[in-house]
C-alpha beads as a LAMMPS data file, in Angstrom:
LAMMPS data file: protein, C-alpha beads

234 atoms
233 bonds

1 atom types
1 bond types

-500.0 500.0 xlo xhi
-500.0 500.0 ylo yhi
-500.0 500.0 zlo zhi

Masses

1 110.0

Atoms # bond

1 1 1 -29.463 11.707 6.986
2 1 1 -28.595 14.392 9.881
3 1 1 -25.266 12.445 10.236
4 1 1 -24.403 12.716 6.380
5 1 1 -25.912 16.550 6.813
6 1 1 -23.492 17.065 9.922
7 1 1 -20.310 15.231 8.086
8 1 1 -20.724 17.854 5.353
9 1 1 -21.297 20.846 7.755
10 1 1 -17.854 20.020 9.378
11 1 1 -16.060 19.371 6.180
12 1 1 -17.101 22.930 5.075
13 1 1 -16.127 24.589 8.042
14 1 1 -12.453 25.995 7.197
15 1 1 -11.320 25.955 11.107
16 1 1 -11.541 22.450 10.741
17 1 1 -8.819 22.438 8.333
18 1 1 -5.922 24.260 9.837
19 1 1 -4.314 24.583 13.186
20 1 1 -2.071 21.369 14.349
21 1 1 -5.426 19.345 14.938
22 1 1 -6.671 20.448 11.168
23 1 1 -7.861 18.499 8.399
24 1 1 -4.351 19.943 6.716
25 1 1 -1.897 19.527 9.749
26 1 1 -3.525 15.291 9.872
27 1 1 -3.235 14.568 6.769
28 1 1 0.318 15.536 6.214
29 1 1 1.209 13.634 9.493
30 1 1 -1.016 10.365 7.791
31 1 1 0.877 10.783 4.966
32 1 1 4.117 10.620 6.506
33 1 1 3.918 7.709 8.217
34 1 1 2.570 5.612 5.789
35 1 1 5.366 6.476 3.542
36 1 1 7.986 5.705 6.089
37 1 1 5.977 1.717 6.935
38 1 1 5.746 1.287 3.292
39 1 1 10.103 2.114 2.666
40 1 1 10.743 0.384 5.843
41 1 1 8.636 -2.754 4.336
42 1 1 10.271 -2.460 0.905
43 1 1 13.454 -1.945 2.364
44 1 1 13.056 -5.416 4.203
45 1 1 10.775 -7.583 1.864
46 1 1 11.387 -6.166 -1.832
47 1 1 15.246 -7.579 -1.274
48 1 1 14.303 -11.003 -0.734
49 1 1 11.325 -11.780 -2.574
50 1 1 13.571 -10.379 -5.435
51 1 1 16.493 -12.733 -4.741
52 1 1 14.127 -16.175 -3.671
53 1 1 12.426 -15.342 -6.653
54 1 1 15.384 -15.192 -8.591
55 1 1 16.775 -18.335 -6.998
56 1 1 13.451 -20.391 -7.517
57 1 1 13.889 -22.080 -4.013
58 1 1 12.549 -21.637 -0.796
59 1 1 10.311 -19.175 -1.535
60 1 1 6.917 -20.385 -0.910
61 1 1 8.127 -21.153 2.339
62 1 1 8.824 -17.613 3.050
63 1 1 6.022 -16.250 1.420
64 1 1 3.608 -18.221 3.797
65 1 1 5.827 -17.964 6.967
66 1 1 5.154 -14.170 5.804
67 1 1 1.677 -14.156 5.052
68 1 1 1.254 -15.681 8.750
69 1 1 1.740 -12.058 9.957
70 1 1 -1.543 -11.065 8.314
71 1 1 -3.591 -13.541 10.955
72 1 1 -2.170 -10.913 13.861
73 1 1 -3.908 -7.775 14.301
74 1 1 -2.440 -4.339 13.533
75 1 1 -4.398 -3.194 16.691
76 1 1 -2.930 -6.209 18.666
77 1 1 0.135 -5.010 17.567
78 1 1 0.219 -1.711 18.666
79 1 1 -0.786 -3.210 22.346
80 1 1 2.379 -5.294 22.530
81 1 1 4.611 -2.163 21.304
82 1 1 2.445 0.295 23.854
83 1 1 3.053 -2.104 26.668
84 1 1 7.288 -1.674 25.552
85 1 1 6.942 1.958 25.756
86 1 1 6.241 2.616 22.501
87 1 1 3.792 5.067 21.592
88 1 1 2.722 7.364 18.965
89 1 1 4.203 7.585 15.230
90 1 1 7.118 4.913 15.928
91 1 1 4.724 2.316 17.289
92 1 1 2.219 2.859 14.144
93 1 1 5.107 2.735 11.603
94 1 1 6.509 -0.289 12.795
95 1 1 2.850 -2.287 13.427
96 1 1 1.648 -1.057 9.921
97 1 1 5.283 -2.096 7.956
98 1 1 4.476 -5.488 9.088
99 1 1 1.420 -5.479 7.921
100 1 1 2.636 -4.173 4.684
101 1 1 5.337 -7.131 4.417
102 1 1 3.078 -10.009 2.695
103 1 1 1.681 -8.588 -0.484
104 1 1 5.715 -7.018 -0.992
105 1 1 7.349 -10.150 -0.610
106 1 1 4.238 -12.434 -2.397
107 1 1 4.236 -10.173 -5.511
108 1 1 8.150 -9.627 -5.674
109 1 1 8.613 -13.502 -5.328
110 1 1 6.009 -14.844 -7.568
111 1 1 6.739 -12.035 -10.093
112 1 1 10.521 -13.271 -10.543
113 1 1 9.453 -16.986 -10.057
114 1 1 6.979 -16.441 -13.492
115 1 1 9.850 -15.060 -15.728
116 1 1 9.815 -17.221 -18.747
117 1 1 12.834 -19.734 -18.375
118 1 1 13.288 -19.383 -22.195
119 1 1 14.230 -15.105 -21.494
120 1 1 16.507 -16.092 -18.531
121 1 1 18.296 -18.440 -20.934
122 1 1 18.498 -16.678 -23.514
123 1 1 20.482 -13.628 -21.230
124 1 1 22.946 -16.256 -20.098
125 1 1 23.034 -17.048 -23.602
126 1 1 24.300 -13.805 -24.796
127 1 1 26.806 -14.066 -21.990
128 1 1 25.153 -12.375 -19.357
129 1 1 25.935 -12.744 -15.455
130 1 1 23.918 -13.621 -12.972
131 1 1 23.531 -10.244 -11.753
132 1 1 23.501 -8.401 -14.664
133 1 1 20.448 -10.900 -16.274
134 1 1 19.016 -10.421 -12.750
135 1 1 18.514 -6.263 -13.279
136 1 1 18.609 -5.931 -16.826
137 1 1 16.126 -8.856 -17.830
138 1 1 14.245 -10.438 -14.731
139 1 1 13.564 -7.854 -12.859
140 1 1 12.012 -5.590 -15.648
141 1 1 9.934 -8.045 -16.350
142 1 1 8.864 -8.859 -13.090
143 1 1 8.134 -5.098 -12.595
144 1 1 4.552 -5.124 -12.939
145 1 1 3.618 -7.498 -10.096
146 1 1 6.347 -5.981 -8.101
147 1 1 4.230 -2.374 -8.579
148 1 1 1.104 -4.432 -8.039
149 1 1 2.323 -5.402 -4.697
150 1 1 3.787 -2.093 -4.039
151 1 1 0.277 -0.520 -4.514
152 1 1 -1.687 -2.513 -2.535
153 1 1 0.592 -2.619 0.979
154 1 1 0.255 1.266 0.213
155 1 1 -2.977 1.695 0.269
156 1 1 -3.272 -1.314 3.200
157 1 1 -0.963 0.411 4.904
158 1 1 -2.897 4.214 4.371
159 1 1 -6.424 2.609 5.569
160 1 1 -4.904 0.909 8.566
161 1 1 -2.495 4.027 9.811
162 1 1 -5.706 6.017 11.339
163 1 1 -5.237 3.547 14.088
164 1 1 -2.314 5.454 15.491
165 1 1 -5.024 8.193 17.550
166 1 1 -5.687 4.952 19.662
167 1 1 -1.960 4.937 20.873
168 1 1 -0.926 8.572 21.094
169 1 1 -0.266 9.440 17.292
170 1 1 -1.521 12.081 14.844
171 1 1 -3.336 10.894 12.009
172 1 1 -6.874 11.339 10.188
173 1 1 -7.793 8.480 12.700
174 1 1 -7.449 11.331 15.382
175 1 1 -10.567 13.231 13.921
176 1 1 -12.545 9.803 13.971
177 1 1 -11.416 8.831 17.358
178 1 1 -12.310 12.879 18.514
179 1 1 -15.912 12.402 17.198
180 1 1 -16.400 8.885 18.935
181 1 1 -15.304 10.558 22.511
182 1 1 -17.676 13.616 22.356
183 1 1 -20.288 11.336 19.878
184 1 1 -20.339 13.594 16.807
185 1 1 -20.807 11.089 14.567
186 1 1 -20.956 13.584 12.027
187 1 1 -17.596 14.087 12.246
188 1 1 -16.467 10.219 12.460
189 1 1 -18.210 9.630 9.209
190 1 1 -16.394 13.031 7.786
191 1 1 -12.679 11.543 8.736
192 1 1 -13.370 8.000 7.085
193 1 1 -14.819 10.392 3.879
194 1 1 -11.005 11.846 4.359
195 1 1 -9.338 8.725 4.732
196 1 1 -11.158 6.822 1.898
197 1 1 -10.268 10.089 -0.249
198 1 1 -7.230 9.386 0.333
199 1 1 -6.467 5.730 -0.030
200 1 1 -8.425 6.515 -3.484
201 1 1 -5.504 9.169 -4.332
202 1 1 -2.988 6.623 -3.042
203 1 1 -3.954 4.444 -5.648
204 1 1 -4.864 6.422 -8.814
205 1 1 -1.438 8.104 -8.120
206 1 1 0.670 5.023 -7.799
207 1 1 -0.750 3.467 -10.580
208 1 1 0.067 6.523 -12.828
209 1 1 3.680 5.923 -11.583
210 1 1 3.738 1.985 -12.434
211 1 1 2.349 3.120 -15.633
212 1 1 4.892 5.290 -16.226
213 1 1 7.940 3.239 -15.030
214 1 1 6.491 0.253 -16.828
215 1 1 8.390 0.032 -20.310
216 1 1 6.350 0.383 -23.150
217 1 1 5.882 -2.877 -24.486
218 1 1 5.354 -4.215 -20.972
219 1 1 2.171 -1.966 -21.007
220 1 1 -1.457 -3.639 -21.394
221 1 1 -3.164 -2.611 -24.677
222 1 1 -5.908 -0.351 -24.418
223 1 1 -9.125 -1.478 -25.571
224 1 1 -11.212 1.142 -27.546
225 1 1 -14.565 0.889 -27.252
226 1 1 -16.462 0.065 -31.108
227 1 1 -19.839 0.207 -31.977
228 1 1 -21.872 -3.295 -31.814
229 1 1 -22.752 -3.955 -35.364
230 1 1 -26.979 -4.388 -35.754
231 1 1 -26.600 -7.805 -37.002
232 1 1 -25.088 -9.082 -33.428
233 1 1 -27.791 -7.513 -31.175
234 1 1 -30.319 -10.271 -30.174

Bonds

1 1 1 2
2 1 2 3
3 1 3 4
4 1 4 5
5 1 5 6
6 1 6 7
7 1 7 8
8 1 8 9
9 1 9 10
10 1 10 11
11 1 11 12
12 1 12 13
13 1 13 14
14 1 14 15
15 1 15 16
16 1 16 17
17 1 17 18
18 1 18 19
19 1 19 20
20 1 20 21
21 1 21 22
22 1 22 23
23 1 23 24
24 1 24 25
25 1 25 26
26 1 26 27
27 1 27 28
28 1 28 29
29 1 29 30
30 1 30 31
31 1 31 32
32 1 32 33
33 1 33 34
34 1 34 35
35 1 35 36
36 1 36 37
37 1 37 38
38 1 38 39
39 1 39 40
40 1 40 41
41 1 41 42
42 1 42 43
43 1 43 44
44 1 44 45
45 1 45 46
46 1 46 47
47 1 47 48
48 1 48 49
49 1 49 50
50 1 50 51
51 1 51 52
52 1 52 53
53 1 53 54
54 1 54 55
55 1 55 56
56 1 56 57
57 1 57 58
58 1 58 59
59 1 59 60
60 1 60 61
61 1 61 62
62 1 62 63
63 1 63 64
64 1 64 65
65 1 65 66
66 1 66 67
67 1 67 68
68 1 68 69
69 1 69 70
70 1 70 71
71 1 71 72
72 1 72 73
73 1 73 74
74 1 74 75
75 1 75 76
76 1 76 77
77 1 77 78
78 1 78 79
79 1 79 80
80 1 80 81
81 1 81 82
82 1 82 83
83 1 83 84
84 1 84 85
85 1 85 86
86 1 86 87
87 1 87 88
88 1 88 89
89 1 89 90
90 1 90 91
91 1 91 92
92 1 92 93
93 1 93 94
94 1 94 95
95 1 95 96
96 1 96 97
97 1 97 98
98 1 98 99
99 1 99 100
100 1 100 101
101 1 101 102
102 1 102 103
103 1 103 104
104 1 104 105
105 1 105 106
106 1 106 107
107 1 107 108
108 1 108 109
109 1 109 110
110 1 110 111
111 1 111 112
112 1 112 113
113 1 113 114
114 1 114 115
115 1 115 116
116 1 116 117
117 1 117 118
118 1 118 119
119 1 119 120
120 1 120 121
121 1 121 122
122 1 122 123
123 1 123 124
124 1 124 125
125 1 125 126
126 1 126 127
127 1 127 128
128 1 128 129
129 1 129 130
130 1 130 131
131 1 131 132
132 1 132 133
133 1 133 134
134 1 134 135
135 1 135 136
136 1 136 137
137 1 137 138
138 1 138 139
139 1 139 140
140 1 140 141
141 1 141 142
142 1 142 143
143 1 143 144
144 1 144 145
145 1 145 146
146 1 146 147
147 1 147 148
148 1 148 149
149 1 149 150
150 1 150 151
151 1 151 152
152 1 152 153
153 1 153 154
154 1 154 155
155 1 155 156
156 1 156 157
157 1 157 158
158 1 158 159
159 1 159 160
160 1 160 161
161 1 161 162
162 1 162 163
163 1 163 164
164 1 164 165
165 1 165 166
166 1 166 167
167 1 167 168
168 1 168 169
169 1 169 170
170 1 170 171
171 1 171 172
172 1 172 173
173 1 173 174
174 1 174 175
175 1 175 176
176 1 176 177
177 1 177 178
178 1 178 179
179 1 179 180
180 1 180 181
181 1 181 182
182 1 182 183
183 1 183 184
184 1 184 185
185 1 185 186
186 1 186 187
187 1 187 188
188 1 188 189
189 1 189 190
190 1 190 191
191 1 191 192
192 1 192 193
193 1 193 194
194 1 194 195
195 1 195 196
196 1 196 197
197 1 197 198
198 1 198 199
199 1 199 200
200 1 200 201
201 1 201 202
202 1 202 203
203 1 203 204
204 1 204 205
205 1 205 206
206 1 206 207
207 1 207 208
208 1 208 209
209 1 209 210
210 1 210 211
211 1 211 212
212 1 212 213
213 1 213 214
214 1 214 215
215 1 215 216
216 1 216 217
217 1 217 218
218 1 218 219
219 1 219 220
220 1 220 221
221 1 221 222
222 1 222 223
223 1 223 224
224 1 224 225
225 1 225 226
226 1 226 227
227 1 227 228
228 1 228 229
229 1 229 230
230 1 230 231
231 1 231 232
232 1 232 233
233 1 233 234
């Protein structure tokens, strides 16, 4: 309980929060390198699990030559790059954007693989192109495990970037890896409060935005709650 007591003490303490070693100054840092893993995983993955998915071939191949990645540890990782010369932000961005390649490429492949074959004919039918049935159908439809997969190598990628403090970078992981050194532990358990905060705003805020991209009769149907009638109680 003193530890819980102490974790609240320093979360309430406002110097913690600013200065370049601040709660503020972190987070923004944590922040930016997660976004730049996660575009430099899209930018590599979203591509071809779009097109193998499209094409139907080879892509559970790819998907589990992909998903091999995940047996290889993001700490391992940043060992090899540190023993390169790579340190700091650039060594967590790339480590952590191949971590975030699997569920990308998995989602964006099986979601264009499961596109009814009826809908795809039925665009060639009306004398669509490949392409053009490709953006204007397929990949609409495919949109919701593609934002599925989106969401979780974001908040993968968010829960594994504290990591960096080990190799020279900032991140909340630098207020955890502080408190280990000089054993506050009160403070270690206030930066994983901070980071699980944040991997919980991650989420509710990306799936707002695949709500909101997701066309309207794609949506799920919400379920209102009604009243058990007295007859079906036991």
């Amino acid at each position: 309980m003193d530890v819980i007591e102490e974790a609240f003490r320093w979360l309430n303490d406002p110097l913690n929060w600013t200065g370049p070693q601040g709660v503020l100054a972190l987070t923004r840092e944590h922040v930016t390198i997660s976004a730049l893993a996660v575009l430099l995983a899209m930018v590599v993955a979203l591509p071809v699990g779009v097109w193998l998915g499209h094409r139907r071939r080879g892509g559970a191949l790819t998907v589990v030559l992909a998903n091999t990645s995940r047996a290889l540890p993001t700490f391992a990782l940043l060992t090899i790059f540190a023993s390169t010369g790579l340190f700091g932000a650039t060594a967590t961005t790339l480590a952590v954007a191949i971590f975030a390649v699997p569920p990308i490429l998995t989602n964006a492949y099986v979601g264009m693989r499961d596109v009814d074959a009826d809908v795809r004919d039925a665009a060639r039918g009306v004398g669509m192109s490949g392409p053009r049935s490709l953006f204007s159908v397929e990949l609409p439809l495919a949109l919701p495990l593609i934002g599925a997969g989106l969401r979780t190598a974001a908040v993968q990628v968010v829960a594994t970037v504290p990591l960096a403090a080990l190799v020279g970078g900032q991140s909340l992981g630098t207020i955890i890896v502080s408190g280990l050194a000089v054993q506050r532990y009160g403070q270690v358990v206030a930066g994983a409060v901070l980071v699980a905060a944040l991997c919980l705003l991650v989420e509710a805020g990306l799936a707002w935005a695949q709500h909101a991209l997701t066309p309207t009769p794609m949506r799920p149907p919400r379920r209102r709650a009604r009243a058990v009638p007295a007859s079906d109680l036991p």
